[in-house]
N, C-alpha and C positions, 0 to 999 in steps of 0.2 A: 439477343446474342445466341447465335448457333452454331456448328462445329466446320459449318460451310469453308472449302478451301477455297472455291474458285477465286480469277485473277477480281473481280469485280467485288467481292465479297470476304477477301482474306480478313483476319482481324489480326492488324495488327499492332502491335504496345504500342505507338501513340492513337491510336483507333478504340481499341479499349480502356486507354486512361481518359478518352474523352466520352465514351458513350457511358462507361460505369460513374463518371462524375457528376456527369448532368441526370443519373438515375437518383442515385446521391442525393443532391440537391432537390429534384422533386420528391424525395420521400422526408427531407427535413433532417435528414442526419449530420451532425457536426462534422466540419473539416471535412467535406465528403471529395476534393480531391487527396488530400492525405490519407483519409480511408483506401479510395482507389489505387492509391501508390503503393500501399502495407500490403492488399492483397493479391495485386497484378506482382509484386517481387515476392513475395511468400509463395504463391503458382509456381512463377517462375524460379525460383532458387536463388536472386541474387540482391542486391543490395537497391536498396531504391534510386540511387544516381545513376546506377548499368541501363534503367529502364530511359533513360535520356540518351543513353549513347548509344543505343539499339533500339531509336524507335519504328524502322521499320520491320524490325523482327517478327515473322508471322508467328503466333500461338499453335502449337497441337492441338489436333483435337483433344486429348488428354488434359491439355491445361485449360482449353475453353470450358468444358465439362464441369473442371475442378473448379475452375472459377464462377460458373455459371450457380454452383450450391452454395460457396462462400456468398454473393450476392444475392441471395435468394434471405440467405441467415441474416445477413446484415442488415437488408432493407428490412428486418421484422424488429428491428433494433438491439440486436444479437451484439456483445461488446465484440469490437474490434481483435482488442486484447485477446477474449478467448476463442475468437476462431483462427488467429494464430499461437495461442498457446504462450505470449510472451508478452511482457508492459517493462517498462522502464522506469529506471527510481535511483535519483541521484548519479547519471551516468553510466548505470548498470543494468543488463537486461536479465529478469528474471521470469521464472517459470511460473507460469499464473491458470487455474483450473478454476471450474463453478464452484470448487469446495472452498477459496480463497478470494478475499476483495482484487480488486486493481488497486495499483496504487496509484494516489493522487500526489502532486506537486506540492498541494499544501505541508504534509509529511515530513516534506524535505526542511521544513522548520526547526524539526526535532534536531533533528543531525545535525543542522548549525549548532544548534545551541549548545550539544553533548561538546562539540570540537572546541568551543569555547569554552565550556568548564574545564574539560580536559588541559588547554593550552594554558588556563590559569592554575591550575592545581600546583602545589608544591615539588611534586614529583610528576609531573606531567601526566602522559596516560600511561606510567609503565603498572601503576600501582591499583589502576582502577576497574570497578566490577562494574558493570551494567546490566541490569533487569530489563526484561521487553515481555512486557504483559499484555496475551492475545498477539501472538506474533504474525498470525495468519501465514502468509506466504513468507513471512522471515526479514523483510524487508528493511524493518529497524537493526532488529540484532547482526545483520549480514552485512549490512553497510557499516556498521558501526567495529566490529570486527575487520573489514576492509579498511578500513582509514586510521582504526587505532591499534595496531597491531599485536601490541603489550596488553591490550583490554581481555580480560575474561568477561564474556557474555552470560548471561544464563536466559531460556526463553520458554515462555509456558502459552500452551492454547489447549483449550476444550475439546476440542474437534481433532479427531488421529487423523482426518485426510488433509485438514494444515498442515498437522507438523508433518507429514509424506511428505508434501508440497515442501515445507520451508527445510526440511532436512533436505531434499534433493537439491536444492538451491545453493545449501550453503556449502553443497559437495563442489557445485558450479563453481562456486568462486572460490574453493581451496581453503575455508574458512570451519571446515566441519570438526576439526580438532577442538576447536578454539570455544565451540558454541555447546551448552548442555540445553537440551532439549527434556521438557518436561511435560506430559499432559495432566490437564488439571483448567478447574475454570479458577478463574484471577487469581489472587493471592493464595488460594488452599495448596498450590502443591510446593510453596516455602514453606511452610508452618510445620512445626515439629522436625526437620531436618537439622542432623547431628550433623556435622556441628551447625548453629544458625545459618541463614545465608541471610548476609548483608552487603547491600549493591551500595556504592557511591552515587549512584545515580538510579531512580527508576524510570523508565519510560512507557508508554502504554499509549496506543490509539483502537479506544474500548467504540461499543455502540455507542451512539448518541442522539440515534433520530427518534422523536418523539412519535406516539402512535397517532397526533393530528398533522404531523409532520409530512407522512409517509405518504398518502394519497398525492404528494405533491411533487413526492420524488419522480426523477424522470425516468420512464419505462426502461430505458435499458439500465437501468440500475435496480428500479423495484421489479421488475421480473426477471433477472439474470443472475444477479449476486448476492451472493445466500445474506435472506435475513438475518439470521443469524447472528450475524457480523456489524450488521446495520441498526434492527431497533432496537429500543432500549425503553419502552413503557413507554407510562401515560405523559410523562415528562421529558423524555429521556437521557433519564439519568440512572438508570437502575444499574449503571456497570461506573458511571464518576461516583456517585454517591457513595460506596465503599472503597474504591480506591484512594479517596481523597479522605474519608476516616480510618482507612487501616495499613495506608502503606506507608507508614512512615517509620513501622514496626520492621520492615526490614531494609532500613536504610540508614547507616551511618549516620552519628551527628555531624551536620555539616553538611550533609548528601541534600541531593535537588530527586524534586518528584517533576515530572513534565508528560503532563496529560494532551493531548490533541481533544478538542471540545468543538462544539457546533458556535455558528459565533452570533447563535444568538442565546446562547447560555452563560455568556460571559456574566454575566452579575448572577446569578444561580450558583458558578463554582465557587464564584470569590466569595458568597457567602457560605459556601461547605467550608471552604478552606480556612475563613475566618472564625469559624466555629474549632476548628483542630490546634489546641492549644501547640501542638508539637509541630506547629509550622510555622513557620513565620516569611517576611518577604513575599508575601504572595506580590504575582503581576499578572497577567495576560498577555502575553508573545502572540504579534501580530505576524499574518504570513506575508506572501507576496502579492498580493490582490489586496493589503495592509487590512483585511479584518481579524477581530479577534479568534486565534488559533490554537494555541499553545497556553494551559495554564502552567505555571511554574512557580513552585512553592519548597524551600529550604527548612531542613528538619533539624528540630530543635535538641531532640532526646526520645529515648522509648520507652518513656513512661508511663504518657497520657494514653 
């Protein structure tokens, strides 16, 4: 690909969705005409269906250049996502940096499930608080402020360039009143706040990859997106493990805990969970690819 205009050699959108596809494809990247769609309309400024309706449209040199680095990134297995700065999450496009995960579809479990307790609650969601433990990019507590509109959020992560990230996000969706933003790693930055904070619901999508795990994980995950966010020890469980013995401490009797988990840890949580006297109802909420996703466990009291 070079900035060449001549009549023999112009490149143009359907010229380039065909050459950057089939690069795509020999370098083994997923979706690599989808890839090629995200970054030829990111260049160019407009919507991925404009590039159909203008496919003879020649490229500036300006935008071959621009796109010639984006492809450059991408063939090294650079996410998509962060070389345009954006991913998508339950119909919503959010802002997404190396200091933050991408979100995945699995996730979108979560937020069914919150809308269903919500829909069954006695007072619907006028009444209900939600906790989102490790918020990263915001994604839970932001969606969940978009659909429940009477809901107060509250959201804690470790890392101050998340919550950067997930505060700017939730300015995006007009949601920023509504969401308190806390740093702190899991549970510590509830504890000891006057008066208590108690959610109806907790939610959290913590680490969970195991350190035999992680060699396995695919490059554009284990070298782009912060560890951080990802392992979780020799098992990994080093972040379920105490969210499943101490969160129940700040959660209404009556209130649901709902953990996002690896789904081969399913019998691992159910055993934490069986061990917490102050849970009961333990399940595992399966996602859309129907493996185990979602632990979800109903709290008894704040005793134990």
């Amino acid at each position: 690909m070079t900035a060449s205009t001549s009549a023999a050699e112009t490149w143009t959108t359907r010229r380039l969705l065909h050459w950057t596809t089939e690069f795509f494809t020999r370098k083994s990247l997923d979706s690599p005409r989808l890839c090629a769609e995200l970054l030829l309309a990111h260049v160019i400024g407009c919507e991925r269906m404009r590039l159909y309706m203008e496919t003879e449209r020649p490229a500036t040199p300006e935008e071959l250049t621009m796109l010639r680095g984006l492809v450059e990134r991408a063939a090294r297995h650079e996410p998509i996502q962060y070389l345009l700065g954006e991913a998508w999450f339950y119909t919503r496009p959010f802002t997404v940096t190396p200091a933050v995960l991408i979100p995945r579809p699995a996730t979108e479990r979560i937020i069914e499930e919150v809308l269903q307790i919500a829909r069954a609650g006695p007072q619907q969601e006028a009444a209900m608080t939600v906790i989102d433990i490790g918020t990263g990019s915001g994604i839970l507590a932001i969606t969940l402020a978009a659909v429940l509109p009477a809901a107060r959020l509250i959201a804690t992560d470790l890392s101050p360039d998340a919550l950067a990230v997930a505060r700017g996000n939730a300015s995006r969706h007009g949601v920023s009143n509504r969401i308190e933003f806390i740093e702190g790693s899991l549970l510590e930055p509830l504890a000891g706040r006057i008066p208590p904070i108690r959610a109806d619901v907790l939610v959290s999508n913590p680490p969970y990859i195991s350190d035999s795990e992680w060699e396995d994980v695919a490059p554009n995950v284990r070298d782009y997106e912060p560890a951080s966010a990802l392992r979780a020890g020799a098992d990994g469980l080093d972040f379920l493990r105490p969210l499943i013995a101490e969160a129940h401490h700040f959660i209404n009797p009556g209130g649901r805990l709902l953990l996002e988990i690896a789904a081969s840890q399913e019998g691992a949580v159910r055993a934490l969970a069986a061990a917490n006297p102050a849970l009961s109802g333990v399940c595992v909420l399966r996602d859309y690819e129907d493996l185990p996703r979602v632990l979800s466990a109903k709290t008894e009291s704040h005793g134990a």
